[in-house]
mmCIF file of the N, C-alpha and C atoms, coordinates in Angstrom:
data_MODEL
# 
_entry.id   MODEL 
# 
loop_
_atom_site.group_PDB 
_atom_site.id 
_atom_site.type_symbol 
_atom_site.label_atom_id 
_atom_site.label_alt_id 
_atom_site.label_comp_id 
_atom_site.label_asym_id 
_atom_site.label_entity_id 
_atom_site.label_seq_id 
_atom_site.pdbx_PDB_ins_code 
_atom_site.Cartn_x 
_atom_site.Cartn_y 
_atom_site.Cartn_z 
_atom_site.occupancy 
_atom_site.B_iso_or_equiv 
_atom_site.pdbx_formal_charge 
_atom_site.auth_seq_id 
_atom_site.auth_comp_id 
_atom_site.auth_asym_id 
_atom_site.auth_atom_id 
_atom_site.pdbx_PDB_model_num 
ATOM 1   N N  . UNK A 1 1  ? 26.623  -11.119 -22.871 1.00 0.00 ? 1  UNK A N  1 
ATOM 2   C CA . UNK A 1 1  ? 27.742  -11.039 -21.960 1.00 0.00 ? 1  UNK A CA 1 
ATOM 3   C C  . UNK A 1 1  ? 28.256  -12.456 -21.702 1.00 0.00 ? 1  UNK A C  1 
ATOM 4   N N  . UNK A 1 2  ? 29.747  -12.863 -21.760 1.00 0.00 ? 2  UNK A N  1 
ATOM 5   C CA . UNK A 1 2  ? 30.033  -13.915 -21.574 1.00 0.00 ? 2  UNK A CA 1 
ATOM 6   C C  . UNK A 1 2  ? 30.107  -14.175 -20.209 1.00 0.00 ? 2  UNK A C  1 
ATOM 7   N N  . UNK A 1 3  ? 30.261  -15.269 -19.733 1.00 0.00 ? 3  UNK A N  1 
ATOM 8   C CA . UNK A 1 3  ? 30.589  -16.370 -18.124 1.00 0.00 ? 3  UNK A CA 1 
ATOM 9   C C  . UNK A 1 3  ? 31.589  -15.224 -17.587 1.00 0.00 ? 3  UNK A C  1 
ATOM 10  N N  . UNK A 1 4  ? 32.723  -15.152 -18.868 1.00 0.00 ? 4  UNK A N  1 
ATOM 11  C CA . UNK A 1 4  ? 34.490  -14.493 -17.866 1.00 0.00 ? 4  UNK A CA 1 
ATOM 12  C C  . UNK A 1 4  ? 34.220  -12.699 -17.665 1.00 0.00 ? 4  UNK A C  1 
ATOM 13  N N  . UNK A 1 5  ? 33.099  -12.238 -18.545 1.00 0.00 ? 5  UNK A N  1 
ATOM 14  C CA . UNK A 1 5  ? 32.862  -10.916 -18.522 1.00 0.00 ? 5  UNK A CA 1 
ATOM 15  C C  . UNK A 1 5  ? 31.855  -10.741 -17.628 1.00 0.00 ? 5  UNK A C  1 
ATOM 16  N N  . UNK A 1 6  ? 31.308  -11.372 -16.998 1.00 0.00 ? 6  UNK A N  1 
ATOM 17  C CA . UNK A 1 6  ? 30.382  -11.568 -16.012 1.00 0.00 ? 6  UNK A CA 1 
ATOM 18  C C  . UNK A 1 6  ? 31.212  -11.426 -14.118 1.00 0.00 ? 6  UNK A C  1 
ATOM 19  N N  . UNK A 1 7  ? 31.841  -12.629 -14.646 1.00 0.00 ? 7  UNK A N  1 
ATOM 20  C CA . UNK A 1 7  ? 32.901  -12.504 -13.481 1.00 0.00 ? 7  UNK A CA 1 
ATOM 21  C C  . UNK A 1 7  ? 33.689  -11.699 -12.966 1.00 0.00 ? 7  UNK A C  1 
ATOM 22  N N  . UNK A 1 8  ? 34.095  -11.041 -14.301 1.00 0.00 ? 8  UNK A N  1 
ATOM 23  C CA . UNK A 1 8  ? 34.960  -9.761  -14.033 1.00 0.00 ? 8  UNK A CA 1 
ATOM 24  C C  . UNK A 1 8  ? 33.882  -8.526  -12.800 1.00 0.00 ? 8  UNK A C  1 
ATOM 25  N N  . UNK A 1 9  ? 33.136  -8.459  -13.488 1.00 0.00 ? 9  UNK A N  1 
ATOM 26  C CA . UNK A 1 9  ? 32.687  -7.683  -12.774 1.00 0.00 ? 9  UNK A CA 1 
ATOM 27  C C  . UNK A 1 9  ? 31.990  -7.962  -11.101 1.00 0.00 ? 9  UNK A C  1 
ATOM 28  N N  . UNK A 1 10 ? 31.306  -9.254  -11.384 1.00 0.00 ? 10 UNK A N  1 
ATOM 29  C CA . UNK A 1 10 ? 31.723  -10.007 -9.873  1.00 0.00 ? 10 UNK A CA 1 
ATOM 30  C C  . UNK A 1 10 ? 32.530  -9.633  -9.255  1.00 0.00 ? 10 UNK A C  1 
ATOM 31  N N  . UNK A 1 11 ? 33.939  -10.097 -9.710  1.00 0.00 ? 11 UNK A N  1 
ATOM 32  C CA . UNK A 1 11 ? 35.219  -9.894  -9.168  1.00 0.00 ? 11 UNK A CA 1 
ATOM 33  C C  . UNK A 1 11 ? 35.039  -8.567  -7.973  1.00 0.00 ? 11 UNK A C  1 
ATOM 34  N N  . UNK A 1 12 ? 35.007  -7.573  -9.610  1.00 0.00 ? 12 UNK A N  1 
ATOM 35  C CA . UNK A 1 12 ? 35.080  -5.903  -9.097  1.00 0.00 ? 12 UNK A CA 1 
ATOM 36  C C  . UNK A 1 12 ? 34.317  -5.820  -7.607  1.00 0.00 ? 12 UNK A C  1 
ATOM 37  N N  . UNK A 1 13 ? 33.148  -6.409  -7.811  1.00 0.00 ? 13 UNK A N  1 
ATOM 38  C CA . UNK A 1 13 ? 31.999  -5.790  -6.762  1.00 0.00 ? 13 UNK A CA 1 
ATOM 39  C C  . UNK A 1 13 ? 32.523  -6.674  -5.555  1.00 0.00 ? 13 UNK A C  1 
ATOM 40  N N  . UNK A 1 14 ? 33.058  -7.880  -5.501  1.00 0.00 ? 14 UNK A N  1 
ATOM 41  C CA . UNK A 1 14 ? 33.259  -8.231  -4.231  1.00 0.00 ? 14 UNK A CA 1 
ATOM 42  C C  . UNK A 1 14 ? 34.605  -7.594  -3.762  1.00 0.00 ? 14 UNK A C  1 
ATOM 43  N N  . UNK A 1 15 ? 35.493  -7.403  -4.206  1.00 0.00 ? 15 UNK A N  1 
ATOM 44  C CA . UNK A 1 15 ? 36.465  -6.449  -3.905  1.00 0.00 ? 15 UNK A CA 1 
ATOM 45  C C  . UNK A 1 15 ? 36.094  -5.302  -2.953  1.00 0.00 ? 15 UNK A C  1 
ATOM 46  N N  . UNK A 1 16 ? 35.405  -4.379  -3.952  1.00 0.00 ? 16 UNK A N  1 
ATOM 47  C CA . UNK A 1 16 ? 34.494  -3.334  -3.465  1.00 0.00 ? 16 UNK A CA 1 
ATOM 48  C C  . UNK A 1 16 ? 33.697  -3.343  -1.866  1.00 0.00 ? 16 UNK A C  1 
ATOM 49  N N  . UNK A 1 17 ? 33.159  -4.524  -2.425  1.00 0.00 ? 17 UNK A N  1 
ATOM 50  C CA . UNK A 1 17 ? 32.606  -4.960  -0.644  1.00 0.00 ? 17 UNK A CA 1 
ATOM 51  C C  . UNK A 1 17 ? 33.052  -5.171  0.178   1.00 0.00 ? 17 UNK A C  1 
ATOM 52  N N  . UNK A 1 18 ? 34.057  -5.879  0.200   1.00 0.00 ? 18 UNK A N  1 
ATOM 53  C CA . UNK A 1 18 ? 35.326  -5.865  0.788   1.00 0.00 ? 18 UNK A CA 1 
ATOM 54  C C  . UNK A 1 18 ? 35.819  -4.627  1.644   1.00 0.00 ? 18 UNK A C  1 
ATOM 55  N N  . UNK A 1 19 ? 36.280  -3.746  0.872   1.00 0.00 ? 19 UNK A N  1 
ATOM 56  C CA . UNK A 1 19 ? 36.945  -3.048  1.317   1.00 0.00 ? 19 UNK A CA 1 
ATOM 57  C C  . UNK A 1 19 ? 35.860  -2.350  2.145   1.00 0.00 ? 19 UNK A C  1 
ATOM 58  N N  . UNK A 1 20 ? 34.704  -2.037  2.218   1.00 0.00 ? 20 UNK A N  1 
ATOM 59  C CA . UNK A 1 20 ? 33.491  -1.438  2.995   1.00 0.00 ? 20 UNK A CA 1 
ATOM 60  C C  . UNK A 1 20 ? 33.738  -2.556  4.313   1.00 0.00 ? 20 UNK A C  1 
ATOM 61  N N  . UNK A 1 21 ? 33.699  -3.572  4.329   1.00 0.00 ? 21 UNK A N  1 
ATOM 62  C CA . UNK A 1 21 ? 34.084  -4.585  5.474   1.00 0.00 ? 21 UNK A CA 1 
ATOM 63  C C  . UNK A 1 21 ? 32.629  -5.438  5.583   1.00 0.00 ? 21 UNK A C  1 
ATOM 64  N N  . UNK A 1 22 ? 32.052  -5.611  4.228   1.00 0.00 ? 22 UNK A N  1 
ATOM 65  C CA . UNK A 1 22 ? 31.218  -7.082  4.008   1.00 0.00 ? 22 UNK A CA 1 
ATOM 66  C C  . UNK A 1 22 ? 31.956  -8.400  4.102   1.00 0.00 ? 22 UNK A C  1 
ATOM 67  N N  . UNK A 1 23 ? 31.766  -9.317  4.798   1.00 0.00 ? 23 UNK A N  1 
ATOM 68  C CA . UNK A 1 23 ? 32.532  -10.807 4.742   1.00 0.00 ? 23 UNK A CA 1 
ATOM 69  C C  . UNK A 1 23 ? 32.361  -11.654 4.204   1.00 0.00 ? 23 UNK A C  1 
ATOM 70  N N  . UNK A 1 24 ? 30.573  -11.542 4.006   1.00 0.00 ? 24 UNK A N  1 
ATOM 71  C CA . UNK A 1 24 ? 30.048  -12.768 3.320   1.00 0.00 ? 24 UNK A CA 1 
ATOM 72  C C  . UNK A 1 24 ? 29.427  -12.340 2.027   1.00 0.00 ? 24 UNK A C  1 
ATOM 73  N N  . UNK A 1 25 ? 29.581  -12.609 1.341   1.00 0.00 ? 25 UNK A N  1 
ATOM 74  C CA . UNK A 1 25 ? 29.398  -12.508 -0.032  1.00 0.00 ? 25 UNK A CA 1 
ATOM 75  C C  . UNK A 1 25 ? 28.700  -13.177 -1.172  1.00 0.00 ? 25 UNK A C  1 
ATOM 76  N N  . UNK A 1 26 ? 27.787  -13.535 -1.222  1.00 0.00 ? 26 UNK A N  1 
ATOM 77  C CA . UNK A 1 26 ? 26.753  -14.437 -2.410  1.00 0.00 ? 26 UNK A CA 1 
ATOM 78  C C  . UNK A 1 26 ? 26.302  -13.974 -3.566  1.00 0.00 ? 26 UNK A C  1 
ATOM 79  N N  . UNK A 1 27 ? 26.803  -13.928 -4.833  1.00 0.00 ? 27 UNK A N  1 
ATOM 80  C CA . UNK A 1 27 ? 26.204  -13.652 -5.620  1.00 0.00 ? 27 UNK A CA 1 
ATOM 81  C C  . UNK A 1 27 ? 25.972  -14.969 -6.888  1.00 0.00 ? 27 UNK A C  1 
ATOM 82  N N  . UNK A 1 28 ? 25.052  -14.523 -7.606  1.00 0.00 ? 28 UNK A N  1 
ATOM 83  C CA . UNK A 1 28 ? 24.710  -15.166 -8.465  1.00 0.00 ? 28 UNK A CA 1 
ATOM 84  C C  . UNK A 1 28 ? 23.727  -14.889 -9.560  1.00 0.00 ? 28 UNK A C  1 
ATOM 85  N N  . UNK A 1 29 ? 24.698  -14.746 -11.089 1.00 0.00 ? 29 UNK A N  1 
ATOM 86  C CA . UNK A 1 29 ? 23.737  -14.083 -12.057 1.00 0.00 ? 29 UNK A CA 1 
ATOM 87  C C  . UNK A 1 29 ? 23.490  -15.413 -13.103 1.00 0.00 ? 29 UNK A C  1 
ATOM 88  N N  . UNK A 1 30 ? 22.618  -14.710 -14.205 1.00 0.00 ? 30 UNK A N  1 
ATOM 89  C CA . UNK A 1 30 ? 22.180  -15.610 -15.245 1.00 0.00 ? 30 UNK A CA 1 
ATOM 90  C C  . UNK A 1 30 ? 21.826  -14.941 -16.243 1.00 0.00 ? 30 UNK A C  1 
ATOM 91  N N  . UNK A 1 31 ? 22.281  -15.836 -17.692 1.00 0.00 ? 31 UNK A N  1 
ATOM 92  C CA . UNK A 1 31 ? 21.729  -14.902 -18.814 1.00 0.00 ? 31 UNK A CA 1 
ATOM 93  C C  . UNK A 1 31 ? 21.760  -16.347 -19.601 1.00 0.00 ? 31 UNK A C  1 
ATOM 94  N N  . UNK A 1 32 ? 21.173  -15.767 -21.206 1.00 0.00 ? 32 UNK A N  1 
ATOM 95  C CA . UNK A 1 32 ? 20.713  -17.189 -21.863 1.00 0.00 ? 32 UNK A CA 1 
ATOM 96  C C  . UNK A 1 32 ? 21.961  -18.281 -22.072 1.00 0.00 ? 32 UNK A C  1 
ATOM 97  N N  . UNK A 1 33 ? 23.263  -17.799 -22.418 1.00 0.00 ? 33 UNK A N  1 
ATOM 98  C CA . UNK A 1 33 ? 24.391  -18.373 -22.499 1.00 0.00 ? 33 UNK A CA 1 
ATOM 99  C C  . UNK A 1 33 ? 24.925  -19.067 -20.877 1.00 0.00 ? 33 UNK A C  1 
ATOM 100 N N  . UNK A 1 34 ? 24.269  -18.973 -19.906 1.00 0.00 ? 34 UNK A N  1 
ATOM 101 C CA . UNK A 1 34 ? 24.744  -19.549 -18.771 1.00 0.00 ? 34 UNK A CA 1 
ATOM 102 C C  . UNK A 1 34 ? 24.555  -19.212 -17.155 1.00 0.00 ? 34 UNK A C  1 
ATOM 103 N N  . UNK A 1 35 ? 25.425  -19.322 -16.465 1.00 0.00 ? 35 UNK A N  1 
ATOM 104 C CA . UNK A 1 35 ? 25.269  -18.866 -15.420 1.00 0.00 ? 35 UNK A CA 1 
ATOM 105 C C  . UNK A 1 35 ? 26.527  -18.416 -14.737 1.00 0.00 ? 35 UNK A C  1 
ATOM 106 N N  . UNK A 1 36 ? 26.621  -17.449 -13.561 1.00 0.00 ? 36 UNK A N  1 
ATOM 107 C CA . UNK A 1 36 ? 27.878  -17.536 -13.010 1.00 0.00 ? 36 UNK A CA 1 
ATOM 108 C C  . UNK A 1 36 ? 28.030  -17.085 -11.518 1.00 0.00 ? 36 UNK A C  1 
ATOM 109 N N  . UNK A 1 37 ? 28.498  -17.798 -10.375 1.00 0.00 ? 37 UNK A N  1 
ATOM 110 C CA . UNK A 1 37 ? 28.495  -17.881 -9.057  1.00 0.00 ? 37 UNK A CA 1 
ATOM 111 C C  . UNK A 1 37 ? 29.883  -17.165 -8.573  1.00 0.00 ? 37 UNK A C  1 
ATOM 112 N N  . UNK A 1 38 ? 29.734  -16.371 -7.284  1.00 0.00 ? 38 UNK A N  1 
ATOM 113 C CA . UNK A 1 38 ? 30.637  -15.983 -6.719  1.00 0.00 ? 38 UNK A CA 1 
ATOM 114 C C  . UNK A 1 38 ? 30.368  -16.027 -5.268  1.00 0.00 ? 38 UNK A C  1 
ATOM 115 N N  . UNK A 1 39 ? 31.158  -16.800 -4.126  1.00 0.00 ? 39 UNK A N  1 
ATOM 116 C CA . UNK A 1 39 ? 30.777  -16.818 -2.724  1.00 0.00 ? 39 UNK A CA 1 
ATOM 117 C C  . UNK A 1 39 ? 32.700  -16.939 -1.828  1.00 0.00 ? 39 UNK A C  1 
ATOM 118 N N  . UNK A 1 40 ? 32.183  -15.937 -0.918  1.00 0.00 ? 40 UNK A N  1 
ATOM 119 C CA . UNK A 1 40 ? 33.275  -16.204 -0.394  1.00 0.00 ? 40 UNK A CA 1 
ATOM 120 C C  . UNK A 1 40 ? 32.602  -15.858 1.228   1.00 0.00 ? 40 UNK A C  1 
ATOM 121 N N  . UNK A 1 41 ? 33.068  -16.241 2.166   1.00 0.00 ? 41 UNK A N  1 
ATOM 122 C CA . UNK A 1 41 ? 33.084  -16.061 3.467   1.00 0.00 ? 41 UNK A CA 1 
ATOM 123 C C  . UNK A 1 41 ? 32.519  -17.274 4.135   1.00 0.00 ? 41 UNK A C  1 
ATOM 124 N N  . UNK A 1 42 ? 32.135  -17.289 5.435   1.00 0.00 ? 42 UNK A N  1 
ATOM 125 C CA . UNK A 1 42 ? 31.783  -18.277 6.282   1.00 0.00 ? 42 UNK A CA 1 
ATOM 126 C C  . UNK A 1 42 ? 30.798  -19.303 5.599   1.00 0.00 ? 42 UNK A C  1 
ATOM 127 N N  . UNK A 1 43 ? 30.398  -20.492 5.783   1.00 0.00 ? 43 UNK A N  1 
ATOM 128 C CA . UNK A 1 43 ? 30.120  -21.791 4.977   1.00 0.00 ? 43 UNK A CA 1 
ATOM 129 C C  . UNK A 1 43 ? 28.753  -21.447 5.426   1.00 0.00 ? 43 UNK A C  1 
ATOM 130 N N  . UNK A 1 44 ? 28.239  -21.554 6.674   1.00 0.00 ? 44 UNK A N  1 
ATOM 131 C CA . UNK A 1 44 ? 27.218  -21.157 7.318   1.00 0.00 ? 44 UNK A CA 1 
ATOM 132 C C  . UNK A 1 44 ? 26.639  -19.855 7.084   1.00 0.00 ? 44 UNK A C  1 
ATOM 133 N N  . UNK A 1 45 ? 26.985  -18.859 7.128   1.00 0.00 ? 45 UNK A N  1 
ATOM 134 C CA . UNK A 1 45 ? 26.506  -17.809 6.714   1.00 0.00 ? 45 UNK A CA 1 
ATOM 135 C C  . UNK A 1 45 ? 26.072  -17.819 5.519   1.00 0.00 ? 45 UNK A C  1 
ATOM 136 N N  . UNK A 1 46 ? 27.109  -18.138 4.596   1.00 0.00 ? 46 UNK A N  1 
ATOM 137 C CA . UNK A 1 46 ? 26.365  -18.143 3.082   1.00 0.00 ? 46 UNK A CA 1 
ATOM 138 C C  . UNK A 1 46 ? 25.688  -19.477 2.536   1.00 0.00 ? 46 UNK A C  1 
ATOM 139 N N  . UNK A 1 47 ? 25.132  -20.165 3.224   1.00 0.00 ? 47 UNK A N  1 
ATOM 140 C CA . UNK A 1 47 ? 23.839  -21.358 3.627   1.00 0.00 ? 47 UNK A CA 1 
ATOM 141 C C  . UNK A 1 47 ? 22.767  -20.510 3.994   1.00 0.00 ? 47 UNK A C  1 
ATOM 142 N N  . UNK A 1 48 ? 22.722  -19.450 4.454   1.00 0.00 ? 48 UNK A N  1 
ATOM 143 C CA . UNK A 1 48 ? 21.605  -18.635 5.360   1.00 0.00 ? 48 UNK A CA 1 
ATOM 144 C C  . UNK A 1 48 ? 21.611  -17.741 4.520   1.00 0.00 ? 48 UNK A C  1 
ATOM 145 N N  . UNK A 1 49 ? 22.202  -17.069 3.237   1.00 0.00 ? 49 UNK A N  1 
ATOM 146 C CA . UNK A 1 49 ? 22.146  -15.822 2.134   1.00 0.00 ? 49 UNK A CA 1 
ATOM 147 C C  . UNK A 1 49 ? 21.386  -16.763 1.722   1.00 0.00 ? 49 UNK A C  1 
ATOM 148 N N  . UNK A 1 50 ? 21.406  -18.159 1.128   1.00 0.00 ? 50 UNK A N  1 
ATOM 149 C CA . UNK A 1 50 ? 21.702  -18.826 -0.123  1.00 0.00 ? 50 UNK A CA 1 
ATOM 150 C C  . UNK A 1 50 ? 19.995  -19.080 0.185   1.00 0.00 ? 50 UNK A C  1 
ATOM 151 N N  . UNK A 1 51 ? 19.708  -19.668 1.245   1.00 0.00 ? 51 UNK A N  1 
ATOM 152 C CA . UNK A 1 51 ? 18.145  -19.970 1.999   1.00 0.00 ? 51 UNK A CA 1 
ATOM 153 C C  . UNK A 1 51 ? 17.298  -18.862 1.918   1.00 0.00 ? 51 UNK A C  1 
ATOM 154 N N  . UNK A 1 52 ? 17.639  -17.945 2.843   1.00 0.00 ? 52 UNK A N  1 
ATOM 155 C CA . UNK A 1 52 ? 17.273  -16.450 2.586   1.00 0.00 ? 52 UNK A CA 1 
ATOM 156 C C  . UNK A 1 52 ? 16.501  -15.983 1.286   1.00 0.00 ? 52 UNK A C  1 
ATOM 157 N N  . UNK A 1 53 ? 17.575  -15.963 0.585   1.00 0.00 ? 53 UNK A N  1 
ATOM 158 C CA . UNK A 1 53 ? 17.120  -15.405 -0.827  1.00 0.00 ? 53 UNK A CA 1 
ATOM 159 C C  . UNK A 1 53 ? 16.031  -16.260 -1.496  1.00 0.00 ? 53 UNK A C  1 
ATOM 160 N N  . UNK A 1 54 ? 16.761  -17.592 -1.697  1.00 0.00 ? 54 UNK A N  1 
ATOM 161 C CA . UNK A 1 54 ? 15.388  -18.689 -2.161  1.00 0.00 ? 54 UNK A CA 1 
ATOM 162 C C  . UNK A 1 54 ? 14.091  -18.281 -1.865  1.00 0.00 ? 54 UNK A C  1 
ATOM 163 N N  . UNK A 1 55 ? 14.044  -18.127 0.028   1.00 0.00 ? 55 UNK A N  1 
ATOM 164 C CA . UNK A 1 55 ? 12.669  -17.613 0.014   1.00 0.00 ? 55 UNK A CA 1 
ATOM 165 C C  . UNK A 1 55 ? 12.329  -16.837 -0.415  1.00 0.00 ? 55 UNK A C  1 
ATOM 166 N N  . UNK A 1 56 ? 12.840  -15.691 -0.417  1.00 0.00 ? 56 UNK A N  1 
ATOM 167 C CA . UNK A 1 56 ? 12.491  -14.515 -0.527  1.00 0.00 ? 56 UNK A CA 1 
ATOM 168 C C  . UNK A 1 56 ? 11.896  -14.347 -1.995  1.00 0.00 ? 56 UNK A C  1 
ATOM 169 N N  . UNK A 1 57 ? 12.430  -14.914 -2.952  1.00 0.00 ? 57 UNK A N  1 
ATOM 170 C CA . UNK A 1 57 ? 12.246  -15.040 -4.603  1.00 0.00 ? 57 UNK A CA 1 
ATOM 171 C C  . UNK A 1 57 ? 10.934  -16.096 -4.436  1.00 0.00 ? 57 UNK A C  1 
ATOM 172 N N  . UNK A 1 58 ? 10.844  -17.349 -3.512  1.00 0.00 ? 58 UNK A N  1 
ATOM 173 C CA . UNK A 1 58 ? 9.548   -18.249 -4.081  1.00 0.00 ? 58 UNK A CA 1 
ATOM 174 C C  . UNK A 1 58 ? 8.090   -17.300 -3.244  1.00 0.00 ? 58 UNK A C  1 
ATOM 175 N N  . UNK A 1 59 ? 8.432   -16.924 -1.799  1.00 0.00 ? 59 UNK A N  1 
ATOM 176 C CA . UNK A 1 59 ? 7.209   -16.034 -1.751  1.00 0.00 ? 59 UNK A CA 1 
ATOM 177 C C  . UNK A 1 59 ? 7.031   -15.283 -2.377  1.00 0.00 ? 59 UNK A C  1 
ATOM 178 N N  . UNK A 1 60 ? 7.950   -14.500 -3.102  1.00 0.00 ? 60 UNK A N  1 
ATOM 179 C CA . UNK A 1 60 ? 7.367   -13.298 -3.931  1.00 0.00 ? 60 UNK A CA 1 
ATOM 180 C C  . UNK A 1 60 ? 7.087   -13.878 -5.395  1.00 0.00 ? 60 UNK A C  1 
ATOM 181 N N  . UNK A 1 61 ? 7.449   -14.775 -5.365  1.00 0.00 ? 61 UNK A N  1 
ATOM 182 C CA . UNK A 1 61 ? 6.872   -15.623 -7.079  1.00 0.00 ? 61 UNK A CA 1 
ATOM 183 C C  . UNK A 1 61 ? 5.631   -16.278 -6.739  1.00 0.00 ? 61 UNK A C  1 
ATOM 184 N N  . UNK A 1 62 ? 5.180   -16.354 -5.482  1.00 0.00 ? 62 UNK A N  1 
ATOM 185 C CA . UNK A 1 62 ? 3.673   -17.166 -4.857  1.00 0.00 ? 62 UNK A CA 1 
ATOM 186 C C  . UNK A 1 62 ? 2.712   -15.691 -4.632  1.00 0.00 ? 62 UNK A C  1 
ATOM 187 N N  . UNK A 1 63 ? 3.408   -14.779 -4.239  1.00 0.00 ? 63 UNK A N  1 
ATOM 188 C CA . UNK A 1 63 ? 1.967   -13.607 -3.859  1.00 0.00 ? 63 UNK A CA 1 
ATOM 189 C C  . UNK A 1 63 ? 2.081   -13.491 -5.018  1.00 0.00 ? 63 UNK A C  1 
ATOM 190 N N  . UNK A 1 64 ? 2.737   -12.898 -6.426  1.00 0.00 ? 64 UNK A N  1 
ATOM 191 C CA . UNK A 1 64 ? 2.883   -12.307 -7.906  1.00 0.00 ? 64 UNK A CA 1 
ATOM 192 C C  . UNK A 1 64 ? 1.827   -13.118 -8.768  1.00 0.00 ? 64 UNK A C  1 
ATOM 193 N N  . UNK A 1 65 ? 1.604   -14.704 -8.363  1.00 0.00 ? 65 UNK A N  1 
ATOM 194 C CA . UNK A 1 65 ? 0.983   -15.892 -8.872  1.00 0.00 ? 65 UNK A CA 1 
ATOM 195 C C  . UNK A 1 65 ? -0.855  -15.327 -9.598  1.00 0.00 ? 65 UNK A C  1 
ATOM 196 N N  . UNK A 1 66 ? -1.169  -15.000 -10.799 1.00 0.00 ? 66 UNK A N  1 
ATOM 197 C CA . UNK A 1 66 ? -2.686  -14.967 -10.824 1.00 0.00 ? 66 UNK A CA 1 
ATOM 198 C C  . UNK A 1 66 ? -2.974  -16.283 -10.824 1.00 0.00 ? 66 UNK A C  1 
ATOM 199 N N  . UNK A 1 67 ? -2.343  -17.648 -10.710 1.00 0.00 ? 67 UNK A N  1 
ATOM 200 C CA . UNK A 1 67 ? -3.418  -18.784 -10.232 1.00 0.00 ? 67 UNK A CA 1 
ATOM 201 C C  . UNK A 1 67 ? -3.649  -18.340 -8.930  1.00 0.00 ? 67 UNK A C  1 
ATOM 202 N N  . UNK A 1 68 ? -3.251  -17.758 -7.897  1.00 0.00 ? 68 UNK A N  1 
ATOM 203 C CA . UNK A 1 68 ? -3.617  -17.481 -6.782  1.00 0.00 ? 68 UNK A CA 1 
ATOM 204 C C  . UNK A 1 68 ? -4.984  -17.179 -6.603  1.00 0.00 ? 68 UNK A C  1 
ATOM 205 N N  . UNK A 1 69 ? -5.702  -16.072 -7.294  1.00 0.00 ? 69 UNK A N  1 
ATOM 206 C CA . UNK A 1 69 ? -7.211  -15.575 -7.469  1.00 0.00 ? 69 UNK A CA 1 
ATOM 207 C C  . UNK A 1 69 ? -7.922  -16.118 -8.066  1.00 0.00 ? 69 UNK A C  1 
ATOM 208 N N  . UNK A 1 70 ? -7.252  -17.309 -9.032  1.00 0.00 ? 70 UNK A N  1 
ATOM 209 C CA . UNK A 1 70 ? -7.713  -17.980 -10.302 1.00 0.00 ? 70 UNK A CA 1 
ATOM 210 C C  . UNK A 1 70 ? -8.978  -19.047 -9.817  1.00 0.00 ? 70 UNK A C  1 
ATOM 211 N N  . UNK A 1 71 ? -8.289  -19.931 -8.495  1.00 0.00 ? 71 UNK A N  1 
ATOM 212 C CA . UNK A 1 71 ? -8.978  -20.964 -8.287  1.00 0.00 ? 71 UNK A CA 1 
ATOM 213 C C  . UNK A 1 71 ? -9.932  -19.936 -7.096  1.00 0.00 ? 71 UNK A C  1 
ATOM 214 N N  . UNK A 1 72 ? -10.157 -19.408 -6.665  1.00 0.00 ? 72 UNK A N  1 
ATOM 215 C CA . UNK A 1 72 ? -11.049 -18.523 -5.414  1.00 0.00 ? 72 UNK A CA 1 
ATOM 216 C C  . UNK A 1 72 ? -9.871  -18.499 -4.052  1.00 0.00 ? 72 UNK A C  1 
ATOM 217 N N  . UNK A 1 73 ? -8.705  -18.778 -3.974  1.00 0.00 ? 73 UNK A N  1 
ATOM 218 C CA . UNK A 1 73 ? -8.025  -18.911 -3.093  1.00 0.00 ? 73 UNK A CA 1 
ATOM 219 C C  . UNK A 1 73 ? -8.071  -17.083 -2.877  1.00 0.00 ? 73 UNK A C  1 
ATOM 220 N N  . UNK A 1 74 ? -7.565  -16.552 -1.925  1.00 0.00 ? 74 UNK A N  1 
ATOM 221 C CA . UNK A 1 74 ? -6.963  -15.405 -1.816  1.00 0.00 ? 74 UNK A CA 1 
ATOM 222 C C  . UNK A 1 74 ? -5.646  -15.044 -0.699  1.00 0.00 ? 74 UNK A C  1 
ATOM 223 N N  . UNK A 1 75 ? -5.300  -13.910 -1.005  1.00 0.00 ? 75 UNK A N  1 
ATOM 224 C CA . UNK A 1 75 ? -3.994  -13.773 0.053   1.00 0.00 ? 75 UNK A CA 1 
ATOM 225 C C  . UNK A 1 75 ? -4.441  -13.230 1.265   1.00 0.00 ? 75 UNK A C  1 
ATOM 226 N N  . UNK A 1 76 ? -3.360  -13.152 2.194   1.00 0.00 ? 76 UNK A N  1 
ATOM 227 C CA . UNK A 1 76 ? -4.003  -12.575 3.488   1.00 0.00 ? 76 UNK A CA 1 
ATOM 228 C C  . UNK A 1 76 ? -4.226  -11.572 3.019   1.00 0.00 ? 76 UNK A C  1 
ATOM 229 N N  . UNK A 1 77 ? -5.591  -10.669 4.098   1.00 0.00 ? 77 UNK A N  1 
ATOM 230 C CA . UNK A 1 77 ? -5.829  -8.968  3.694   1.00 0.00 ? 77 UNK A CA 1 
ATOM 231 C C  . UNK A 1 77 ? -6.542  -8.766  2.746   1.00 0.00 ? 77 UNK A C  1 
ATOM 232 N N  . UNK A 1 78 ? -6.431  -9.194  1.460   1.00 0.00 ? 78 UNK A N  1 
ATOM 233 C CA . UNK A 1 78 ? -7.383  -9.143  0.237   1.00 0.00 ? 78 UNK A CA 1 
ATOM 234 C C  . UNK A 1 78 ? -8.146  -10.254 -0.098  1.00 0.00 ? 78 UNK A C  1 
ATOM 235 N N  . UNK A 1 79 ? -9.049  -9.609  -0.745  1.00 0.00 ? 79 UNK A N  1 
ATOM 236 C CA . UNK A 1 79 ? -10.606 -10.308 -1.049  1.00 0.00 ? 79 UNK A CA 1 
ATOM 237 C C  . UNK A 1 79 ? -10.600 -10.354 -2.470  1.00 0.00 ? 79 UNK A C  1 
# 
């Protein structure tokens, strides 16, 4: 899929959201040929998607981790 065929459909979906009455809007995909960003609404708000998500992807890439069990460390709850 190219960058502009990517976008297109971006496009579509923030439209879409739109009209449901979403304001803030963050997206962001990737494939081997590149990447492609779409943000529209408040500067601050989508600082707090943009944070948000980060975490949300590095904790769940830190519990997913088998070095986690590797060295004797463990997660909360499990042994």
């Amino acid at each position: 899929m190219t960058n502009e065929a990517a976008m297109a459909i971006i496009d579509e979906c923030r439209s879409r959201l739109a009209e449901v009455g979403v304001e803030d809007v963050l997206i962001a995909v990737g494939a081997g040929n590149g990447t492609a960003f779409s943000f529209k609404g408040a500067s601050k708000s989508l600082a707090y998607l943009s944070m948000a998500a980060w975490m949300e992807i590095m904790l769940n890439s830190m519990a997913n981790n088998p070095i986690d069990t590797g060295f004797g460390f463990t997660l909360e709850g499990k042994e």
